[in-house]
C-alpha positions in Angstrom: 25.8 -29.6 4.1 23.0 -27.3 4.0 19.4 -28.9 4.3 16.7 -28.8 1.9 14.1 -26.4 2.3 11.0 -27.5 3.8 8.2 -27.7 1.6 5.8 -26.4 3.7 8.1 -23.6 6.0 7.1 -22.8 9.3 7.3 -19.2 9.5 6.9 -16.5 12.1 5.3 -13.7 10.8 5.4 -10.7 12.6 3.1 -7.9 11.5 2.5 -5.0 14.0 -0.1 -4.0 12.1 -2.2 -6.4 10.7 -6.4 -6.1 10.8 -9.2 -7.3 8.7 -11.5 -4.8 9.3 -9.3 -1.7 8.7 -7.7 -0.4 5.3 -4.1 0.4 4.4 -1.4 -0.7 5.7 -2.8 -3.1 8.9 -5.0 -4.4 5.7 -1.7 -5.0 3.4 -0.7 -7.0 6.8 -3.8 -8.8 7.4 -4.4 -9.9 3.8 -0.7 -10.7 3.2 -0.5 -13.0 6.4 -3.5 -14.4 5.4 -2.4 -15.6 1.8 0.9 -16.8 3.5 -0.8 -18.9 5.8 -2.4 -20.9 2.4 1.7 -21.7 1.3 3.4 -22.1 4.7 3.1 -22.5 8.6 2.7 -19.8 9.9 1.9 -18.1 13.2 1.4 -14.4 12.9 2.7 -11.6 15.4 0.7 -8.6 16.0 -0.2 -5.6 18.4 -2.7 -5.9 20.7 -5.3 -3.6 19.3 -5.9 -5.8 16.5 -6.3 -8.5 18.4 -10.6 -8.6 19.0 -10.5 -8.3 15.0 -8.9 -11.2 14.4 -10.8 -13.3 16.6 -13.7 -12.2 14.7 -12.1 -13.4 12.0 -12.1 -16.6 13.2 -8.4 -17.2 14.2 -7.4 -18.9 17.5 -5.3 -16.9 19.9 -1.7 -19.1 21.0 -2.4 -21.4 18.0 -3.0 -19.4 14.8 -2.2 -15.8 16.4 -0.4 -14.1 19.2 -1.3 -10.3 20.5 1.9 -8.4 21.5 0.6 -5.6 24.3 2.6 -2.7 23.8 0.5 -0.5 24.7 2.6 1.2 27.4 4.8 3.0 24.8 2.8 3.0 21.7 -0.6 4.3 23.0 0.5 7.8 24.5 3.2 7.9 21.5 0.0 7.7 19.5 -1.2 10.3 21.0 1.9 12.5 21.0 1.4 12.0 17.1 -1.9 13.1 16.9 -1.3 16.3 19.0 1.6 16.7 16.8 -0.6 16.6 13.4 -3.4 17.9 14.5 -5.5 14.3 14.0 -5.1 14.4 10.5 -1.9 14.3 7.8 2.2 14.7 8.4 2.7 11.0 7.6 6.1 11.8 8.5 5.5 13.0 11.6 3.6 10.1 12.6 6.4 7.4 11.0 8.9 9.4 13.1 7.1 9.1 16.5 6.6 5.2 15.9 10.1 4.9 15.2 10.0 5.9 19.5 7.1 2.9 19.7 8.3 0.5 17.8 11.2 -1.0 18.9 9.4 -2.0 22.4 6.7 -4.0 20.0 10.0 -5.5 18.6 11.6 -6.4 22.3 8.3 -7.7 23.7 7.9 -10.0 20.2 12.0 -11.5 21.7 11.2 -12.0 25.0 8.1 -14.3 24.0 9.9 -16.1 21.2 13.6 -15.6 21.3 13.8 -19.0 22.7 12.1 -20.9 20.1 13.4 -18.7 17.5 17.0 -19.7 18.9 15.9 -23.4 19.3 15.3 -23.4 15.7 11.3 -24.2 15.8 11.0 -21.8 13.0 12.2 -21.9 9.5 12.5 -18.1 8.2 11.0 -15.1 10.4 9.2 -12.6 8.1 8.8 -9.1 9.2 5.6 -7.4 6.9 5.0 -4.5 8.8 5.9 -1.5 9.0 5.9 -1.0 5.4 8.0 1.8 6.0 11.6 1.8 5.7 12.6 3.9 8.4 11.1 1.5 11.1 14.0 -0.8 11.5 14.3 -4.5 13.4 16.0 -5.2 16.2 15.2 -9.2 16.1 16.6 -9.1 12.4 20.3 -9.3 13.9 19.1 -11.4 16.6 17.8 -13.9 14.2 21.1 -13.8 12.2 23.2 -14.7 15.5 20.8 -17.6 16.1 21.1 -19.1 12.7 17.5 -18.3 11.5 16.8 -16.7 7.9 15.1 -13.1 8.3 13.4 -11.5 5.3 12.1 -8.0 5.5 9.2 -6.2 3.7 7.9 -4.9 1.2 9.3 -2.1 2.7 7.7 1.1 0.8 8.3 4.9 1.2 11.3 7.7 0.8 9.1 9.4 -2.2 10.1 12.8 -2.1 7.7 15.6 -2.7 7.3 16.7 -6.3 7.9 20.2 -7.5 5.5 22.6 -7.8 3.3 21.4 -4.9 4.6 23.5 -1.8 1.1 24.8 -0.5 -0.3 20.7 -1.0 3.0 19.8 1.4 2.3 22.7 3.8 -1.3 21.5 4.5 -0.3 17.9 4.8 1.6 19.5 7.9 4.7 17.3 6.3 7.3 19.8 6.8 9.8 17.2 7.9 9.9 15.2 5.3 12.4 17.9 3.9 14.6 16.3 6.7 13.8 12.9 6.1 17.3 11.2 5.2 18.0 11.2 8.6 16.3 7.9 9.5 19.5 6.7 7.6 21.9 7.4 10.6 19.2 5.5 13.6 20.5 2.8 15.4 19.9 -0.7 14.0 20.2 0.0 10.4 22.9 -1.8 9.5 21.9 -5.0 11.1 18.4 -4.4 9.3 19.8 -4.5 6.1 21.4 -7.0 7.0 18.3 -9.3 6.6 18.9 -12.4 4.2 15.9 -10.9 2.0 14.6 -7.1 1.4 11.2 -7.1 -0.2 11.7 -3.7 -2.0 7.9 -2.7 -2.4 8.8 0.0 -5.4 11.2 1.1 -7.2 12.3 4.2 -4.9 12.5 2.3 -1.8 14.8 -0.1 -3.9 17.3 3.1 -5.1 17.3 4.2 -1.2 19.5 1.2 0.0 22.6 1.3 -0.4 25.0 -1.3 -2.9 26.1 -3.5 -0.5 23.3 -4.8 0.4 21.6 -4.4 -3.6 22.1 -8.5 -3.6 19.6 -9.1 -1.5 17.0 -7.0 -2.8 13.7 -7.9 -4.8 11.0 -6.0 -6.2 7.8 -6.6 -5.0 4.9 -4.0 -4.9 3.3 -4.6 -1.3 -0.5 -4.1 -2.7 -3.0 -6.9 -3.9 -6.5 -7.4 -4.4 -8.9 -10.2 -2.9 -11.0 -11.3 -5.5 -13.6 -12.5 -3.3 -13.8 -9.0 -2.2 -13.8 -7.1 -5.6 -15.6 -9.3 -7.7 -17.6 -7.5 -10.0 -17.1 -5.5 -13.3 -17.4 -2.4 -14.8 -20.4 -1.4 -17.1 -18.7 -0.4 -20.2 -20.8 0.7 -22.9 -23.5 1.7 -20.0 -26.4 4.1 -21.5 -25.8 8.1 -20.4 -22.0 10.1 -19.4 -19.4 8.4 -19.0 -18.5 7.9 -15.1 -15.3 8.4 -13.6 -14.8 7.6 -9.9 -12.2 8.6 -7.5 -11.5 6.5 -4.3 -9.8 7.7 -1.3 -9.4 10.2 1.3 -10.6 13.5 1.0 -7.1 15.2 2.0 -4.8 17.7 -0.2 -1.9 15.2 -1.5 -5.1 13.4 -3.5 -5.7 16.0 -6.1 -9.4 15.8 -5.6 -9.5 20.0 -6.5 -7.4 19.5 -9.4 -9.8 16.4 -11.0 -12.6 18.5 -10.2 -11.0 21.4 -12.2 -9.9 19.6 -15.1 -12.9 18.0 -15.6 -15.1 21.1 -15.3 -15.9 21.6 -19.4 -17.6 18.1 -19.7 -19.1 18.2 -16.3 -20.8 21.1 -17.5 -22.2 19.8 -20.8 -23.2 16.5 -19.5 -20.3 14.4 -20.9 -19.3 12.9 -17.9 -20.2 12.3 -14.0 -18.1 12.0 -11.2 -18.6 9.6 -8.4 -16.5 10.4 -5.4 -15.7 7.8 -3.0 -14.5 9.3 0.5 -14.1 11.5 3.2 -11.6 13.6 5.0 -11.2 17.7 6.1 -11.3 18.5 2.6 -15.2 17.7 1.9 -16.8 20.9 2.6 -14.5 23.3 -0.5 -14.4 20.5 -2.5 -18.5 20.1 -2.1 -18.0 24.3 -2.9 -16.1 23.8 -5.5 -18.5 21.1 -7.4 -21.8 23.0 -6.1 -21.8 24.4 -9.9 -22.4 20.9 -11.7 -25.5 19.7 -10.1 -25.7 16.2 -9.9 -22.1 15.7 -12.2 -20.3 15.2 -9.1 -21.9 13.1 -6.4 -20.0 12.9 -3.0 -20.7 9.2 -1.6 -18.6 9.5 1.7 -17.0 7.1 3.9 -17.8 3.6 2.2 -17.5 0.2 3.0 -15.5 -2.4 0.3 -18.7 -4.1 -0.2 -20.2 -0.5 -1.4 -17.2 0.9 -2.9 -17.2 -2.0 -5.2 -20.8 -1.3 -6.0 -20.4 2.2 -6.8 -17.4 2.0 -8.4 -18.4 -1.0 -10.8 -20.9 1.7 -12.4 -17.8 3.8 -13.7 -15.4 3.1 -16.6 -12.7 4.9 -15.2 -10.9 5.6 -12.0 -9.3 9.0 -12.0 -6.5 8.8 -9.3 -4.7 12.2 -9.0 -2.8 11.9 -6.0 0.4 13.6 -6.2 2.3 11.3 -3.7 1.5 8.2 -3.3 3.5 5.0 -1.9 1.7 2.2 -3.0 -1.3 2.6 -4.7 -3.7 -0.5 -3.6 -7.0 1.6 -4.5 -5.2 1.4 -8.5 -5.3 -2.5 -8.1 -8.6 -2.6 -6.9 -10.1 -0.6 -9.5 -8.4 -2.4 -12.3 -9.4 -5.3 -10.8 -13.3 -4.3 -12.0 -12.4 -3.3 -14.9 -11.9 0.1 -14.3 -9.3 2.0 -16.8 -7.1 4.2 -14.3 -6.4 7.4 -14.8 -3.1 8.3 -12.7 -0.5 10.7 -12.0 3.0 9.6 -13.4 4.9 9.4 -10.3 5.5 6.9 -7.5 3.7 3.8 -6.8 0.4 4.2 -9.0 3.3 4.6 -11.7 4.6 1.6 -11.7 1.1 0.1 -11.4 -0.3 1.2 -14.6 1.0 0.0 -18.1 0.2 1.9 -21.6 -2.1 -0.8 -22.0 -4.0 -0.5 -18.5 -4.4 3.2 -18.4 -2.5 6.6 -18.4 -0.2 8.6 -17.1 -0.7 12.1 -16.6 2.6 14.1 -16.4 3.8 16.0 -13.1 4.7 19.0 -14.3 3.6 21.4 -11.5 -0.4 22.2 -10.3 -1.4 23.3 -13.8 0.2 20.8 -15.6 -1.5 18.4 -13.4 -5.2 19.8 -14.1 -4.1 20.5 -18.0 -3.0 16.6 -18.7 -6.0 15.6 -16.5 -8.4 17.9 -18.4 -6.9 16.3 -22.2 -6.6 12.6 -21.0 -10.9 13.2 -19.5 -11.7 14.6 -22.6 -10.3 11.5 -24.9 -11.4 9.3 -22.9 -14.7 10.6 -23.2 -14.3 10.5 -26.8 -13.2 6.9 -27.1 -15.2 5.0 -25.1 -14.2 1.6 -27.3 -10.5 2.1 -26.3 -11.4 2.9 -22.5 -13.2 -0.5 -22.3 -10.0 -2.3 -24.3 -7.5 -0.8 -21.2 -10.1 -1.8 -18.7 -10.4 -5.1 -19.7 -6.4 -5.6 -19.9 -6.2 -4.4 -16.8 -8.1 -6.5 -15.1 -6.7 -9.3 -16.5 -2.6 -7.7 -15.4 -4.3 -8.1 -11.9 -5.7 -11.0 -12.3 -2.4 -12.5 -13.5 0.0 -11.0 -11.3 -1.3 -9.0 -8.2 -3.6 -11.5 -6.2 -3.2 -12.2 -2.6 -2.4 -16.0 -3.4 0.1 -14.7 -6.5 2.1 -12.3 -4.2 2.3 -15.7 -1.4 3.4 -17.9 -4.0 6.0 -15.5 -4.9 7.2 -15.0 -1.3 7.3 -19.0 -1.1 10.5 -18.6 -3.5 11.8 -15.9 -1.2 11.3 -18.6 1.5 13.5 -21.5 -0.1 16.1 -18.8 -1.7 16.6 -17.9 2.2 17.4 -21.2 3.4 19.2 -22.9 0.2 21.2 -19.7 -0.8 22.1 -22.1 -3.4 19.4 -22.0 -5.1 19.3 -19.1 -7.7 17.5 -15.9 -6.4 14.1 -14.7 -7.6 13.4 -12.5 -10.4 11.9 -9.1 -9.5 7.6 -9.6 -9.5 4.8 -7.5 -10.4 4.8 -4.6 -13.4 8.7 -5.4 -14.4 
């Protein structure tokens, strides 16, 4: 007869990327192993170069925390990725090379707690990162020999790139993500999916595995927001233009060009003021491009969260034009001041945004892109009442559903569905 679940489970998590004081994905494993820590016992897993962070952070090394060093492999691998990208863009190219690294993060992780894992001194072990789904687990199979419940994700990723955007995918250097669908034939696969529990972190990733396995899957977007960190709210109704902030890397998959463009007529007359919150290779034309509307476009650079906050809480409206885009945590964020978004309608922003939160600009190709951009501005603009009714709705969907502590809770029912498979399995969470 099975046992209960434990009320409190004692987890290993095991996040090879996982920092406080970086952003993207080691901050998605951070933050998430953080709010798990508030539901269960946990002792979190990472790579060495996060580890000086975390002390800082106030964790205690052995007890709280253990730092993996796999530094052997993964640091010239690194390295191999830059040379290979040039330092900046083919995501791809980099996920492919750490598929090389990974694996001996993954061994190392065994040989320091294989035994306890086998003993039974931990409850479920929770891979959170990679995010991405072509990174796959050796321990997963491991843990299933020994008897020991292993969930997986949210695993994001697999978006193709859109029509009508071949010259944005040539300077992204991401010519093999044509070639992608390979990862499906690497070693270790099968057992990964294997995993009593797939966290599915959208709706693509979800499609991408296969039937057999369609049991164990559950929908959950991998972003959240920290309240404590984005705390304030937007000045709706604020004397002067309306502002609209992007937020985000300066690179060519964001569409900065194309929300510059389509926003060029009320720029001009004074209608509205764009607050740019950033930095990457693509400052210098984009600072050309804007040169003509004065002080409509103001380029803040590289940020901090504390800052970003600040600025952005001065907009109404976050205009988010990426073009390919996995998650979309910098969406949450916003919406969580108050911010009405303003996004492309394809991939994880997508599914972020609701008719209620904000709008969806058709992909229809580069000029479809700035035309929808250029219309949906222009309302907005015009309707300032409405803009403050999405803003306000969607800071209340984040509120509700995409906290840290909301996503942990949720996971929690993962936890016990794991060990009592008796138990009836969770719903899908987040914009469903």
């Amino acid at each position: 007869m099975t046992a209960p679940p434990r009320a409190t489970p004692r987890v290993l998590l095991l996040a090879e990327a996982a920092n406080p004081e970086w952003v993207s994905v080691p901050l998605v494993g951070w933050s998430l192993a953080r709010a798990l820590a508030r539901v269960a016992d946990v002792h979190l897993v990472t790579q060495v170069r996060n580890r000086d962070a975390i002390l800082r952070a106030g964790l205690r090394e052995g007890v709280e925390f253990t730092a993996i060093d796999s530094e052997a492999l993964a640091r010239p691998l690194w390295k191999l990725g830059t040379a290979l990208t040039g330092g900046r863009g083919g995501w791809t190219i980099q996920q492919a090379v750490a598929t090389l690294s990974y694996p001996y993060f993954e061994r190392l992780v065994w040989q320091r707690f294989g035994a306890a894992i086998r003993a039974g001194q931990y409850d479920v072990v929770h891979r959170i990162t990679p995010l991405s789904p072509v990174q796959q687990s050796l321990i997963a199979a491991k843990c299933r020999r020994a008897g020991v419940p292993f969930v997986l994700g949210p695993i994001n990723g697999g978006v193709p790139w859109p029509a009508g955007f071949q010259a944005e995918m040539a300077r992204e250097r991401e010519w093999l993500s044509q070639v992608r669908g390979l990862y499906r034939a690497l070693p270790g696969r099968r057992a990964t999916l294997r995993a009593d529990a797939i966290l599915a972190g959208s709706r693509q990733t979800a499609r991408e595995i296969p039937a057999a396995h369609q049991g164990r899957v559950i929908y959950l977007p991998e972003n959240a927001v920290d309240p404590a960190r984005f705390n304030a709210a937007a000045r709706h109704h604020a004397p002067g233009p309306m502002r609209a902030c992007f937020i985000g890397r300066l690179v060519p998959l964001k569409g900065v060009d194309m929300l510059i463009a389509a926003a060029a007529p009320l720029l001009r007359s004074g209608r509205l003021v764009l607050d740019i919150i950033g930095d990457g290779d693509q400052m210098p034309p984009l600072r050309a491009q804007a040169a003509a509307f004065g002080d409509s476009v103001i380029f803040h650079g590289w940020q901090d969260h504390a800052q970003v906050q600040h600025i952005a809480a001065r907009c109404q409206l976050l205009a988010f034009p990426s073009i390919r885009e996995f998650g979309g945590g910098v969406v949450l964020e916003a919406m969580a001041l108050g911010l009405a978004p303003i996004v492309v309608d394809y991939a994880g922003p997508a599914e972020l945004v609701t008719d209620t939160t904000g709008w969806k600009v058709p992909i229809t190709g580069r000029a479809g892109v700035i035309a929808g951009l250029a219309a949906q501005l222009a309302y907005c603009v015009d309707h300032p009442d409405e803009v403050a009714q999405q803003g306000e709705a969607a800071r209340a969907r984040v509120q509700a559903l995409f906290t840290w502590d909301r996503k942990a809770a949720q996971i929690l029912s993962v936890y016990r569905w794991v060990q009592d498979p008796s138990l009836p399995k969770p719903a899908p969470f987040g914009p469903g």
